[in-house]
Every structure is written in C-alpha cells, then in structure tokens.
N, C-alpha and C positions, 0 to 999 in steps of 0.2 A: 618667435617661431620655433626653435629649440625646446622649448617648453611640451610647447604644442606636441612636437614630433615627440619626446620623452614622454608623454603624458597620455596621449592616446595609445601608444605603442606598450607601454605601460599596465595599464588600466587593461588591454585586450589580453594580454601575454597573461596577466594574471587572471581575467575568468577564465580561460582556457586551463593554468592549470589548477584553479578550482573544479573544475569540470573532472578533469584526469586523476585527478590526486586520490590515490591508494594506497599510500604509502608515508609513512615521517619522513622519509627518506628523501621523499620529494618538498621537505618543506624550506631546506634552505634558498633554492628557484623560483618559488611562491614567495620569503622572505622578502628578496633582491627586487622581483616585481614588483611587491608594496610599498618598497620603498622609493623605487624611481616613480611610483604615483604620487604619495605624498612629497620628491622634492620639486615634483612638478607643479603640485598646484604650491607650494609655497612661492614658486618662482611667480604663476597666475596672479595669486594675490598680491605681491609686492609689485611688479610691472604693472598690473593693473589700475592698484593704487598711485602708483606715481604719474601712472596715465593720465587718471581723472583730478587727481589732488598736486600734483607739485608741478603744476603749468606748463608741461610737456604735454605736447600735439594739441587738439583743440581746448583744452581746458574742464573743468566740471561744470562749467555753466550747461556746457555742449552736450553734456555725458548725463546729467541729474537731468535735461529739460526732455531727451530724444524716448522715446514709450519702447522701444526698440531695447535700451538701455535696460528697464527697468524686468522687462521678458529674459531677458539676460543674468541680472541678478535673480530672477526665481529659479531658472535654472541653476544656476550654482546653489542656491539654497535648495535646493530639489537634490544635488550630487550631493551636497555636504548631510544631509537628514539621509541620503543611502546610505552612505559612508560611514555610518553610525556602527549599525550590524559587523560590518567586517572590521573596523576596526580593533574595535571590542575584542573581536575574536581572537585575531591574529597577535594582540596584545598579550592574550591568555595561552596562544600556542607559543609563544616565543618564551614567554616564565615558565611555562610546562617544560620545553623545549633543554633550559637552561638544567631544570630544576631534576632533569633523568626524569619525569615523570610522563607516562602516554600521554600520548594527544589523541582528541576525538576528533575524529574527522568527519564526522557524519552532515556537520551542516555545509561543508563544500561546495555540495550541489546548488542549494539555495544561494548558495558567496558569490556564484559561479554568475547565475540570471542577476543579482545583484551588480556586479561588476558591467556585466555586456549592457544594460541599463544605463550606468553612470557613462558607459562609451557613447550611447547612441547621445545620450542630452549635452553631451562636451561636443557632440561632432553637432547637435545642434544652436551650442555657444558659438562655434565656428562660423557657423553662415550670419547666427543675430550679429559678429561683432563685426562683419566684412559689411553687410548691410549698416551698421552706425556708423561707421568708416568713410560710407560712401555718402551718408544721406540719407539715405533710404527712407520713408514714411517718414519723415521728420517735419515739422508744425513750419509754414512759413513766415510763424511769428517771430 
C-alpha cells in the first residue's frame, strides 16, 4: 500500500513538473520525483513477485490461472514500454546535469502526457488487482 501511495503521488508530481519546467533550475524536484517512481515500482515488482511466486497469499496457481491477472500484467507492460521515453531522457539530463552542460528541455511537454498516462494505467492496476483480490470474473474451474 506504501508503494502504492509513493508511486502514484510520484508519477503525478512528476508530469506536473514536466508540464511546468522552464527552467534547469527546476530539475533537481523533477530528479527526486523520478526517483520516488522508480523506488516505487521496484518495490511493485518485488512484492508482487513474492505475491504470486513465494506462497504468500493465494499462490501462482491463483494469480497465472485469473484473466484479470493477465490485463494486469499488460498494463504494466504498457507503463514499462511508456517509461522508455522519459527514462532515457532524464538519464541524459542528469549526465548533462553533472557534466556543466545545458539541458534541453523541449521534450517536457510530451514527458509530461507521458507520465499522466502511466498515472491513469497504475490507477487502473489498482482496481484489476482489488477485483483478483476479491474473485472477480474468475473461472469456476
């Protein structure tokens, strides 16, 4: 659930100031956000895994069998193929950064619908995982 809250709260803060950003000045605030994204989902995938794989809560039988599950994982594969672009980017503003050398900031804007994008399909990981959670559309084989 921490995750969760870091992770959305995260991911928002930072389109928002991809949106704002006019400045290098402002890229240390941008920095700190991307990074509370990515400790976020590293925390997603390790509880995750240990969810479905190390016989904590229902097990992988439960989790591989449910179609719910699987909507689930395309979404995360859906954030992680967004996730590409700003990666990338932010990797290159931070060597620039280091390196005394301008940063471009021109693609911010595009980072920016990028980011509120990854928000909306995390907040719809949210509901797929409370519906597997619960049952939901699950086979009564």
């Amino acid at each position: 659930m921490i995750a969760l809250a870091i992770g959305l709260g995260a991911i928002y803060t930072r389109a928002r100031l991809f949106r704002r950003l006019d400045s290098a000045d402002q890229l240390p605030g941008l920095f700190l956000a991307d990074n509370l994204w990515g400790l976020s989902a590293v925390l997603w995938l390790v509880t995750g895994l240990l969810r479905a794989f190390a016989g904590l809560e229902k097990g992988s039988e439960y989790y591989l069998g449910h179609p719910l599950f699987w909507a689930k994982m395309g979404c995360f594969l859906a954030v992680v193929l967004l996730e590409l672009r700003p990666m990338v980017t932010l990797v290159r503003w931070r060597l620039k950064r280091r390196r005394g050398e301008p940063v471009d900031l021109v693609p911010a804007r595009g980072l920016s619908r990028i980011s509120y994008a990854e928000a909306a399909i995390v907040f719809v990981m949210v509901f797929l995982a409370t519906a597997i959670a619960r049952g939901l559309f699950q086979s009564a084989g």
